[in-house]
C-alpha positions as CSV (number, residue, x, y, z in Angstrom):
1,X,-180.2,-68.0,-140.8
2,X,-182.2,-69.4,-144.0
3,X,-183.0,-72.7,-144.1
4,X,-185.1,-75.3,-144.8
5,X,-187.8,-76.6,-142.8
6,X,-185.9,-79.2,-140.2
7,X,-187.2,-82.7,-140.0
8,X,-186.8,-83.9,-136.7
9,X,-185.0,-87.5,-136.3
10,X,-187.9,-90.4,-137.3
11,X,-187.9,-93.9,-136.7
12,X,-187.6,-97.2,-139.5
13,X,-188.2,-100.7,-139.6
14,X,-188.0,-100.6,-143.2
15,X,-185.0,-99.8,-145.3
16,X,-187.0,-98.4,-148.4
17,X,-188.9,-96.0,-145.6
18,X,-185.9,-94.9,-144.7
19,X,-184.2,-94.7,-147.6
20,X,-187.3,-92.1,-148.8
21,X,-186.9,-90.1,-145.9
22,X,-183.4,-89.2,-146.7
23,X,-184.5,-88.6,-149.9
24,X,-186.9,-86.0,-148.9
25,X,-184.5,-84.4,-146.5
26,X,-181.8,-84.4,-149.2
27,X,-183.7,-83.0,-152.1
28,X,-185.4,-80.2,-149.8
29,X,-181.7,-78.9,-148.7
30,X,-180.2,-79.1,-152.5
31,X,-183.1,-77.1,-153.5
32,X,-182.9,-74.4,-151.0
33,X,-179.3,-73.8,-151.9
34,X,-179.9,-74.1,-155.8
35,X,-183.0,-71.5,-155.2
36,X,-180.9,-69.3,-153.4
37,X,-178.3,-69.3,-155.6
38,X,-180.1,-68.6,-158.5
39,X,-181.6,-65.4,-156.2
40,X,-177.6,-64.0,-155.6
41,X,-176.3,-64.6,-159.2
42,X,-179.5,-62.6,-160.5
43,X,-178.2,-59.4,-157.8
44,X,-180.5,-60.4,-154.7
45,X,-178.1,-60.1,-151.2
46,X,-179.4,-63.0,-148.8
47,X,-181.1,-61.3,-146.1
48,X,-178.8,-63.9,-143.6
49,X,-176.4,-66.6,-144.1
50,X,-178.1,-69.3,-145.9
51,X,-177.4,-72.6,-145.0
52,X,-179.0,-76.7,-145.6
53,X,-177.6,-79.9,-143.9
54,X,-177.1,-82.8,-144.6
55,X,-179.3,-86.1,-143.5
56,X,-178.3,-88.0,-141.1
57,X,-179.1,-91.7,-140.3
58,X,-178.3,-93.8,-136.9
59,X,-178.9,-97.0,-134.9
60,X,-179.2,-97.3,-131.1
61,X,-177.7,-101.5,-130.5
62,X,-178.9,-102.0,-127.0
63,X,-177.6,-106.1,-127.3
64,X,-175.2,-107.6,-129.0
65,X,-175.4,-108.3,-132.6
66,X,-177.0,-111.4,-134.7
67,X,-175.1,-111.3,-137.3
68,X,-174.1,-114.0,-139.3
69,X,-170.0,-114.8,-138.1
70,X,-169.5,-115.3,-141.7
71,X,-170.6,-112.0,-142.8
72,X,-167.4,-108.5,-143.7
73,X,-170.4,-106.3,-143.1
74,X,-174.0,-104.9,-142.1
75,X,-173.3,-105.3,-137.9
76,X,-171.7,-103.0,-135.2
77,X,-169.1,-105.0,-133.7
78,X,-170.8,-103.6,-129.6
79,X,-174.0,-101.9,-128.6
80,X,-173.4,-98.6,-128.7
81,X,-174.9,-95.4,-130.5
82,X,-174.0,-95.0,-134.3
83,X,-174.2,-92.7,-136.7
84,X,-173.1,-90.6,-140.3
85,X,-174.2,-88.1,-142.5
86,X,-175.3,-89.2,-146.0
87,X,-175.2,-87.5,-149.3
88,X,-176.7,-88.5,-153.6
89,X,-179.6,-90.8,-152.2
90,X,-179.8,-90.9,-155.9
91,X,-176.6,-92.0,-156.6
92,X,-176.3,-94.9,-153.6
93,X,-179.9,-95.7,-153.4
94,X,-179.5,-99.7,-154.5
95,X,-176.2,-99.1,-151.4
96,X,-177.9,-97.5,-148.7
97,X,-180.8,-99.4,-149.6
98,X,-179.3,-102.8,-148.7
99,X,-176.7,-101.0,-145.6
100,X,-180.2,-100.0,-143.7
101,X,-181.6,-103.8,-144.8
102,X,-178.6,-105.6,-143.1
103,X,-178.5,-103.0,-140.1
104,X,-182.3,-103.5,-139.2
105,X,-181.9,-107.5,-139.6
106,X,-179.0,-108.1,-138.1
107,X,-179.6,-106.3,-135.1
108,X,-183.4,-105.9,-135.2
109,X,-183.5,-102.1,-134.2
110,X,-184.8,-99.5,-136.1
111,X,-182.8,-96.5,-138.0
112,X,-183.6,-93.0,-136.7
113,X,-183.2,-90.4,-139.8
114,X,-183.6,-86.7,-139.9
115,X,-182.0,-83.2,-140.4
116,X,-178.2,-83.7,-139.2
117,X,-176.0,-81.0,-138.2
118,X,-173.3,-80.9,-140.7
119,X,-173.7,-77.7,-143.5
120,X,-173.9,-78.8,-146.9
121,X,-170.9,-76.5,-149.0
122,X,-172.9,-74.6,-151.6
123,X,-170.6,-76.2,-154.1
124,X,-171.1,-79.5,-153.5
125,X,-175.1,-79.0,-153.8
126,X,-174.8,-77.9,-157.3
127,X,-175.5,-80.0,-160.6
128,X,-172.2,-81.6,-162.5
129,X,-173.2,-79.3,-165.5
130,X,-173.5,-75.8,-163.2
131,X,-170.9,-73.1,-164.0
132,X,-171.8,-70.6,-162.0
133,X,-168.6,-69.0,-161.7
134,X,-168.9,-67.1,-165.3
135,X,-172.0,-65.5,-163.9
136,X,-170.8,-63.9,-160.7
137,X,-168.2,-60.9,-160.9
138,X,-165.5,-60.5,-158.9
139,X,-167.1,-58.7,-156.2
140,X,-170.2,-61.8,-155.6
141,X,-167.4,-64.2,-156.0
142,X,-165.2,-62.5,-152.6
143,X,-168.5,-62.6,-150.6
144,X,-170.1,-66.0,-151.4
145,X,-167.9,-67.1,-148.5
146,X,-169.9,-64.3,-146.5
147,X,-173.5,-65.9,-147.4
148,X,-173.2,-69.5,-148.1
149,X,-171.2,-72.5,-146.4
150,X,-168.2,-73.8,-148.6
151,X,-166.0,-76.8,-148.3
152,X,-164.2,-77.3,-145.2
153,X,-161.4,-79.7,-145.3
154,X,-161.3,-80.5,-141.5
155,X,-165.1,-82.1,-141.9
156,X,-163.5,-84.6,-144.9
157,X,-160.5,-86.4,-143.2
158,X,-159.7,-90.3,-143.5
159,X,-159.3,-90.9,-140.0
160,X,-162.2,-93.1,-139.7
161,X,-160.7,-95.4,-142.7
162,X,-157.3,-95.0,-141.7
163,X,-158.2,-96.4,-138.3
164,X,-157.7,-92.9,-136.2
165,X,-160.9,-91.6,-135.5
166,X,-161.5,-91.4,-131.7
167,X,-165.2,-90.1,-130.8
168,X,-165.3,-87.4,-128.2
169,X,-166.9,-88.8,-124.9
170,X,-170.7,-88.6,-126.0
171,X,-170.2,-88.6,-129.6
172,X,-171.6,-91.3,-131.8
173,X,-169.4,-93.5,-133.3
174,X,-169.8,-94.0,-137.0
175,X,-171.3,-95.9,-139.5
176,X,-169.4,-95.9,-142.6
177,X,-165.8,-95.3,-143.3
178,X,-166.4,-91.7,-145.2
179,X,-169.0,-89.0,-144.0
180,X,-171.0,-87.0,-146.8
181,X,-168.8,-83.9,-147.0
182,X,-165.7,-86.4,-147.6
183,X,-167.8,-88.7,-150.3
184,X,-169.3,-85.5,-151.9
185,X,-165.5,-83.9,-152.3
186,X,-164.6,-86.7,-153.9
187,X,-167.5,-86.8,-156.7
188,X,-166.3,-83.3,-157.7
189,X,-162.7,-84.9,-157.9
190,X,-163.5,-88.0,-160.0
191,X,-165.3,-85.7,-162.6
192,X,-162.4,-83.4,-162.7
193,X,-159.7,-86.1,-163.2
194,X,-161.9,-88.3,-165.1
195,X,-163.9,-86.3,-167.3
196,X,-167.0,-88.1,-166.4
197,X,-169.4,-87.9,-163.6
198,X,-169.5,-90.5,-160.7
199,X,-173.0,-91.9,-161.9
200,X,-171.0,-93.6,-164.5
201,X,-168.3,-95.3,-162.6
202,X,-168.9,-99.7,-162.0
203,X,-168.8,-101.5,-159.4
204,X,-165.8,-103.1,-161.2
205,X,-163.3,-101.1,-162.1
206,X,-159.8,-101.7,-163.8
207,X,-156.4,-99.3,-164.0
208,X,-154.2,-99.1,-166.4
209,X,-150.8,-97.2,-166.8
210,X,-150.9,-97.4,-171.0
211,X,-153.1,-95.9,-173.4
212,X,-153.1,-98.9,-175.5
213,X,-155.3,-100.4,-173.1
214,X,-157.5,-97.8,-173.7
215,X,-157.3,-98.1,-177.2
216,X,-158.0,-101.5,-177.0
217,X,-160.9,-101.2,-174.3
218,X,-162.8,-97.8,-176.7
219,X,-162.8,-100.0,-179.7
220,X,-164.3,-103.4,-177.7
221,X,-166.9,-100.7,-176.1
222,X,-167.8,-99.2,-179.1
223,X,-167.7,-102.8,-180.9
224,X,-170.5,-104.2,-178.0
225,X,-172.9,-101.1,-178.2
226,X,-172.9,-102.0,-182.4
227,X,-173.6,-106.0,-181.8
228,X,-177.3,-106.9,-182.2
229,X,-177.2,-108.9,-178.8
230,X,-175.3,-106.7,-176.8
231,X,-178.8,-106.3,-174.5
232,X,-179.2,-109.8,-173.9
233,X,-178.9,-110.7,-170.1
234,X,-175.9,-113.0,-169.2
235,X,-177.0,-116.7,-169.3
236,X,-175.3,-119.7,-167.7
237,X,-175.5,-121.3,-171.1
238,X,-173.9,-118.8,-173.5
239,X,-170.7,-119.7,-175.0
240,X,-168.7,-116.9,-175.1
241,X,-164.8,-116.9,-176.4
242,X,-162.5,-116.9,-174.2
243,X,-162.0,-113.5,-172.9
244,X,-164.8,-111.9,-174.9
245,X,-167.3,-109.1,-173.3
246,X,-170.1,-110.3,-171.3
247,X,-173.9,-109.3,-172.5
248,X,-175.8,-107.4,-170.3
249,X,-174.2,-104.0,-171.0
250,X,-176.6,-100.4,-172.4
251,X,-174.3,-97.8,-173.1
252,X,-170.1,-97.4,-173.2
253,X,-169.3,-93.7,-171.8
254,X,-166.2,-91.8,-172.9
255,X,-164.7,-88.8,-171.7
256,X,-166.8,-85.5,-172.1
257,X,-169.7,-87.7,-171.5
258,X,-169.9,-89.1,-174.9
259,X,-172.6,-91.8,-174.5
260,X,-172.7,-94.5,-177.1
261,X,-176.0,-96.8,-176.5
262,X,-176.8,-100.5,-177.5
263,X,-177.7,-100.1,-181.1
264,X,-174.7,-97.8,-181.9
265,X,-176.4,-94.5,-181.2
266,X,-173.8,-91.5,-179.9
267,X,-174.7,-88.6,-178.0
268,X,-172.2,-86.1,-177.0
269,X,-169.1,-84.1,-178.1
270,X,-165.7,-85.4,-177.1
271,X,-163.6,-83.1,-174.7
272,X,-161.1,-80.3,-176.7
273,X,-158.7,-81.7,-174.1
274,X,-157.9,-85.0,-172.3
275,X,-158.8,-85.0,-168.5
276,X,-155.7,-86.2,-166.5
277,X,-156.7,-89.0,-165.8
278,X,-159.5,-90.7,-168.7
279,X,-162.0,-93.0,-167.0
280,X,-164.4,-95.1,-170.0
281,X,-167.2,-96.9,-168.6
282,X,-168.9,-100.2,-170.2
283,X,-172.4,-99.6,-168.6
284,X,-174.9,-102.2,-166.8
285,X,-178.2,-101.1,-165.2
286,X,-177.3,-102.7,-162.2
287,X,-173.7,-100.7,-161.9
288,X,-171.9,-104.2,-161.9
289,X,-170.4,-103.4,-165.4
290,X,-166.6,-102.4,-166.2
291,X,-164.6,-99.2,-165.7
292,X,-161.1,-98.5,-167.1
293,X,-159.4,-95.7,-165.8
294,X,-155.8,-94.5,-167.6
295,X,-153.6,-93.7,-164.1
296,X,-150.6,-92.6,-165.7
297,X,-147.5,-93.2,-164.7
298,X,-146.3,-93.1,-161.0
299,X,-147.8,-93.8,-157.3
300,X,-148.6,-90.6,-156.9
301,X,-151.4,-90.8,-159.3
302,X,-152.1,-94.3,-158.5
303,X,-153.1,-92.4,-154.4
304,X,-155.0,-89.8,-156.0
305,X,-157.5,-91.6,-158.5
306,X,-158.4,-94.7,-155.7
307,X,-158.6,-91.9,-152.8
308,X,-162.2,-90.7,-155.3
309,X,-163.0,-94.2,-156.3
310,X,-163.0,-95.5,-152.6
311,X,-166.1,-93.2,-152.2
312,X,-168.0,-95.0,-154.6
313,X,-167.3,-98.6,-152.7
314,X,-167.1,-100.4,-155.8
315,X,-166.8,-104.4,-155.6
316,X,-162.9,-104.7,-156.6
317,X,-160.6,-103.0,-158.4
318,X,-157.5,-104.7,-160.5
319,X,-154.3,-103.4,-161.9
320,X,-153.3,-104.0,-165.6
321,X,-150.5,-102.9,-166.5
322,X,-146.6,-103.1,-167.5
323,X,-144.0,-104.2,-165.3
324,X,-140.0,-104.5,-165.3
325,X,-139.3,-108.8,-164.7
326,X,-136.9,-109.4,-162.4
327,X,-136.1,-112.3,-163.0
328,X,-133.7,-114.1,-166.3
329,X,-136.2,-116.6,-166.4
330,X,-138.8,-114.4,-167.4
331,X,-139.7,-113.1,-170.8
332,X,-140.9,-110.6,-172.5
333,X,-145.0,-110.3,-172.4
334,X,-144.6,-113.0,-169.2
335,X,-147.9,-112.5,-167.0
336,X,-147.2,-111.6,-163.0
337,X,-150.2,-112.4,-161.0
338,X,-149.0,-110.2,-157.6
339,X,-149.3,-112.1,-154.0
340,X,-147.5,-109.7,-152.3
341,X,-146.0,-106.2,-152.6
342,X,-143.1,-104.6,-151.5
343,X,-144.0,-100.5,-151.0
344,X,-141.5,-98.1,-151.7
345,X,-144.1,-95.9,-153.2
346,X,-143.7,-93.7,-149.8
347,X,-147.2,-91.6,-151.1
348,X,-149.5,-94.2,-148.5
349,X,-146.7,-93.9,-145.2
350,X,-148.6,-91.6,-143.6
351,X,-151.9,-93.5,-143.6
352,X,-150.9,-96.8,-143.9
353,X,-147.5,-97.5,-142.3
354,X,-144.8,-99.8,-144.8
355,X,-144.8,-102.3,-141.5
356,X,-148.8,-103.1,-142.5
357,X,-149.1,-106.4,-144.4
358,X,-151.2,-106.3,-147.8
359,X,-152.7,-110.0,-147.8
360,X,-153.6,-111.5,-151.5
361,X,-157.4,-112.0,-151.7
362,X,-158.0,-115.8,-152.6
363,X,-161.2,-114.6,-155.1
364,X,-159.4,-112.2,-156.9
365,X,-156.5,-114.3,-157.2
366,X,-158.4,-117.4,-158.4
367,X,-160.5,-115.3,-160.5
368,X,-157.3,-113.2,-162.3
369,X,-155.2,-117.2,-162.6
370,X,-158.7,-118.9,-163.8
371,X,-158.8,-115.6,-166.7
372,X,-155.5,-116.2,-167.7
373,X,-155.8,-120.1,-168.2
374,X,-158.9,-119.4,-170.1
375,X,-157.9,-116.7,-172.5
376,X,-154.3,-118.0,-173.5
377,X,-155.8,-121.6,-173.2
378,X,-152.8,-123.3,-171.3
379,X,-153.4,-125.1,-168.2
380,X,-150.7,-126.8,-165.2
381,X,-147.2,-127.0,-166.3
382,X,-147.5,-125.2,-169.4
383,X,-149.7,-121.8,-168.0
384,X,-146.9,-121.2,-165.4
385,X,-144.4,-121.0,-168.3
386,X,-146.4,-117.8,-169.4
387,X,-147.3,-116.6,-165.8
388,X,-145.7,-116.5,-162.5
389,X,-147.2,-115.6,-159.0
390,X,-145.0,-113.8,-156.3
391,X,-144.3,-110.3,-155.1
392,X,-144.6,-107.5,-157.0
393,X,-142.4,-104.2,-155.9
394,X,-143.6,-100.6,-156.7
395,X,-141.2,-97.8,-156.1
396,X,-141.5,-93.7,-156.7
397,X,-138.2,-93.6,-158.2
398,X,-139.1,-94.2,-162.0
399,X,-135.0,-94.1,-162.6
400,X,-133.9,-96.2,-159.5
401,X,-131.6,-98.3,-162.0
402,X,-129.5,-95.0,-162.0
403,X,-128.8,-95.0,-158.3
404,X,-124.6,-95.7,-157.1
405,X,-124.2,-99.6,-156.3
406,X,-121.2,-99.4,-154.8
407,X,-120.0,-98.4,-151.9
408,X,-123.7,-97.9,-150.4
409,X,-125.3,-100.0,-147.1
410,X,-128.2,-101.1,-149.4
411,X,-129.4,-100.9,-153.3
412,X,-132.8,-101.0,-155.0
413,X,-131.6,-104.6,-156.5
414,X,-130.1,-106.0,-153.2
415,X,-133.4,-105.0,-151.3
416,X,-135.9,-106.9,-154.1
417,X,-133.9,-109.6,-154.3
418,X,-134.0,-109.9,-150.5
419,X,-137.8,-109.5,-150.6
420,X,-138.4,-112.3,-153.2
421,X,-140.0,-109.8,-155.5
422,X,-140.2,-111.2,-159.2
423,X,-141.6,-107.9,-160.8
424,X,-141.1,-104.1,-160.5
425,X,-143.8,-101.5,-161.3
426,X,-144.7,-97.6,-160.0
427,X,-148.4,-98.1,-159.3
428,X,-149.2,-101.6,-158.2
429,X,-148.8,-101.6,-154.4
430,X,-150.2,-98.3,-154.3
431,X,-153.3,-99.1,-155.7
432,X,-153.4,-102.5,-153.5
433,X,-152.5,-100.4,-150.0
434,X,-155.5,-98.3,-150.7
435,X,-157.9,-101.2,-152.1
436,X,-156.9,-102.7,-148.2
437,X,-157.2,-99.2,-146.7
438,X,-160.2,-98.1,-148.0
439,X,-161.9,-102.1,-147.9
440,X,-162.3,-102.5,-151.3
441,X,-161.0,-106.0,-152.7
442,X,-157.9,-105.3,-155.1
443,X,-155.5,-107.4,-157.3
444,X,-152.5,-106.9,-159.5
445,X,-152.1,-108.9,-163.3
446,X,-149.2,-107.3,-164.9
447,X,-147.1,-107.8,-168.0
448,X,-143.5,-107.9,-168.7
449,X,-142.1,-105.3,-170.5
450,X,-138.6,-105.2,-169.9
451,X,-136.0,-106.6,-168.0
452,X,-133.5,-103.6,-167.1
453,X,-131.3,-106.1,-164.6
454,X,-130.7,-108.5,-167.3
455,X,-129.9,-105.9,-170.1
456,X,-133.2,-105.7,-172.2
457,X,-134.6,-102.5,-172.0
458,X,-137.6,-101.1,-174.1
459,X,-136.0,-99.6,-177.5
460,X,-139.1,-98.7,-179.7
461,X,-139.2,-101.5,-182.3
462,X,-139.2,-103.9,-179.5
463,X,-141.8,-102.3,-177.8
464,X,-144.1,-101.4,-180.8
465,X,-144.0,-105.3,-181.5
466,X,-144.8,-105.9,-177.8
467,X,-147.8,-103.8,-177.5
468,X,-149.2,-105.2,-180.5
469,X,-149.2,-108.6,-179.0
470,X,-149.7,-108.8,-175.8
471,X,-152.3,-105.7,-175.2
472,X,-155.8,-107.0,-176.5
473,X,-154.7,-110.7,-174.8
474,X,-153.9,-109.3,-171.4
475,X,-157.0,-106.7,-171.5
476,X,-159.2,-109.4,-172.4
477,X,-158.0,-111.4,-169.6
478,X,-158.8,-108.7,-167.0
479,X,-162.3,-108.4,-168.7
480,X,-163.0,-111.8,-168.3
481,X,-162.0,-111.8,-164.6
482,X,-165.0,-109.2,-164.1
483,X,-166.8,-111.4,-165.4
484,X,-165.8,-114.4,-163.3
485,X,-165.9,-111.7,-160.0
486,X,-169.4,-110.4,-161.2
487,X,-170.5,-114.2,-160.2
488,X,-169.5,-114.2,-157.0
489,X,-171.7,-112.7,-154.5
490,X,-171.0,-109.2,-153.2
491,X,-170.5,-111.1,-149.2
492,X,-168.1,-113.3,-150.4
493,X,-166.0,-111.3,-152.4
494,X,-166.1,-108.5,-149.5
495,X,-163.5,-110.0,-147.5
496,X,-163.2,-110.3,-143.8
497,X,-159.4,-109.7,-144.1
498,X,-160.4,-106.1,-144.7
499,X,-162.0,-105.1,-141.9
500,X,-160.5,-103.7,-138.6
501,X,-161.2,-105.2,-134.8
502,X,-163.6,-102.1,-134.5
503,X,-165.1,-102.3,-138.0
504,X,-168.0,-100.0,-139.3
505,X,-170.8,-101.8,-140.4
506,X,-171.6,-99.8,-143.9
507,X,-169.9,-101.8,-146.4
């Protein structure tokens, strides 16, 4: 076998140290591969299988922990031996970086890191802009497999987030919810739904079912990279309009990886064709800017997109979006601030059973009702004429007024009206189970855009006038809720309520 030169396990009291040595070991096995590579596409046959691995890292907790009780992360819940694989150093340096910090101070042992035993998949080693496939013909392509490790689905599961990983008796239990070959799939995922790569993607990141939210969020983007102070840091004292973009921000990133810098500057070529699902990117150095990704319509979608995002652990994600009221009292371009969801999505039942609870997260929620109060400038009796907190119902059946309602045990409308639910969307609860399945704070803002039980439906002069109003007001307010989240600090807005009895300590 052809490999690089093993590193035997090493041991840190410093996360930076640590940090470098998985950079080393990381870096060393990419270039093998790429080298390699570059050697079969040119004619050469390997001379045996080549093969890098991934870096591991691990902690030995001999004692029980010190952790602050007030802390969601950065402990082991029991001594024990811990351990995962670990993939883009580059990419989750500033993460890593402060997951080895908390680990060494809360427990006060040091981090063993070294050459693991997991194969890196050629594909996954290769740069976002490779396309090696138009240089190979048809024979190299049927025996890559032959010469070079490829992706293996059973080394990418979710048992470990989805609460039913059980280590084999002398197996190390693990240290973050996704091992490298899972997180690595899912960069090559993001790109290929997104049409960007994962360096781009915030820490905040917002989802949209519309692509006048888009629309609206392209031209603020483009407008911030053209404004003279668009790289002056946030200050407490700036007085910003209500709802208006935050400073801070260096570049706004479209699809295709058109780049668009502070100044106004534009580098790249849009795409000949849309990517599935568009993701647009308002850009801080210190990832904590803004990402808006267009879901399209359905839970299905809503599964797929935060299955990739999870990877990147982002600080929150929030729904914007359209919703059916239903309620008479309601009107049309009414706000629904979700507290609860009811979840007949069906896509999440096999990881997250219907019977598990999806609690509303007090920051988010103040955050998303402070934003609302703030950009439509109403307050007390007068903001809850315009918005209305309660539970929000997502189903897969996008025609589920068209089911029989008689002589049936139950119906669509009996069932929401039992739950309490106020609102009716197909994305919503999906992308709140997985925000609570994957530990990454969620919430749901959406906006009334019809009321089918109460006979006002969307016809298109209706809804042309509706758009127009109500999309830059309820896009702005989402913005300005990232801002308001971006103050918080990342412990606080982590919630406890998130984490499992045997929680891992990697954020």
């Amino acid at each position: 076998m052809l490999t690089p030169a093993f590193v035997a396990p090493a041991r840190f009291d410093n996360a930076d140290a640590a940090l470098a040595q998985v950079q080393r070991i990381y870096d060393a096995g990419v270039a093998h591969l790429r080298q390699a590579l570059q050697r079969y596409v040119a004619g050469e046959r390997p001379a045996a299988r080549v093969r890098a691995f991934y870096p591991f890292v691990r902690v030995q907790v001999r004692r029980g922990g010190r952790a602050d009780s007030r802390l969601a992360y950065g402990f082991v819940a029991e001594p024990g031996h811990y351990e995962t694989t670990l993939t883009r150093p580059d990419l989750f340096a500033g993460y890593l970086r402060e997951q080895f910090a908390l680990l060494i101070a809360n427990h006060g042992a040091a981090l063993e890191v070294g050459t693991g035993s997991q194969p890196i998949p050629l594909p996954f080693a290769l740069a976002d802009d490779s396309a090696v496939e138009g240089r190979l013909d048809a024979a190299q392509r049927q025996a890559m497999r032959e010469h070079f490790d490829l992706p293996d689905l059973g080394a990418m599961d979710d048992g470990i987030a989805n609460g039913t990983h059980e280590p084999a008796p002398g197996e190390p239990r693990p240290l973050a919810l996704f091992t490298a070959p899972r997180i690595d799939y899912s960069l090559q995922r993001l790109r290929h739904y997104s049409g960007t790569s994962a360096e781009h993607f915030q820490n905040f990141v917002l989802f949209t079912n519309y692509q006048f939210y888009v629309d609206e969020f392209v031209r603020l983007g483009r407008a911030a990279m053209a404004a003279a102070d668009s790289l002056r840091p946030d200050t407490a004292g700036d007085a910003l309009p209500a709802g208006a973009l935050g400073r801070g921000y260096t570049a706004f990133v479209e699809p295709g990886h058109v780049v668009t810098r502070a100044g106004g500057a534009t580098d790249g070529t849009p795409p000949a064709r849309m990517p599935q699902m568009p993701a647009y990117h308002l850009v801080r150095p210190d990832h904590a800017g803004v990402t808006l990704v267009n879901i399209g319509v359905g839970p299905a979608n809503a599964k797929t997109i935060t299955d990739h995002v999870a990877v990147l652990r982002p600080h929150a994600w929030l729904m914007l979006g359209h919703c059916a009221g239903l309620r008479n009292t309601q009107q049309l371009g009414d706000y629904v601030l979700a507290h609860a969801y009811v979840r007949e999505d069906h896509v999440l039942d096999e990881e997250l059973p219907a019977w598990v609870p999806i609690p509303a997260l007090a920051e988010v929620q103040i955050a998303l009702e402070q934003a609302v109060a703030e950009v439509t400038q109403l307050a007390g009796w007068e903001l809850k004429r315009v918005m209305r907190t309660g539970t929000v119902a997502s189903t897969d059946n996008r025609n589920w007024e068209l089911l029989p309602a008689r002589n049936v045990a139950t119906t669509p409308e009996r069932r929401f009206s039992q739950s309490r639910a106020i609102a009716l969307d197909m994305e919503s609860a999906t992308i709140a189970a997985n925000g609570f399945r994957f530990r990454v704070p969620y919430g749901t803002l959406l906006c009334v855009s019809d009321k089918p039980l109460h006979g006002e439906i969307k016809l298109p002069g209706m809804a042309d006038s509706f758009y127009r109003d109500r999309v830059d007001q309820h896009l702005r307010i989402g913005l300005r809720a990232v801002e308001l989240l971006r103050q918080e600090k990342p412990g606080r807005l982590h919630s406890r309520k998130l984490r499992s009895f045997d929680e891992v300590a990697f954020q």
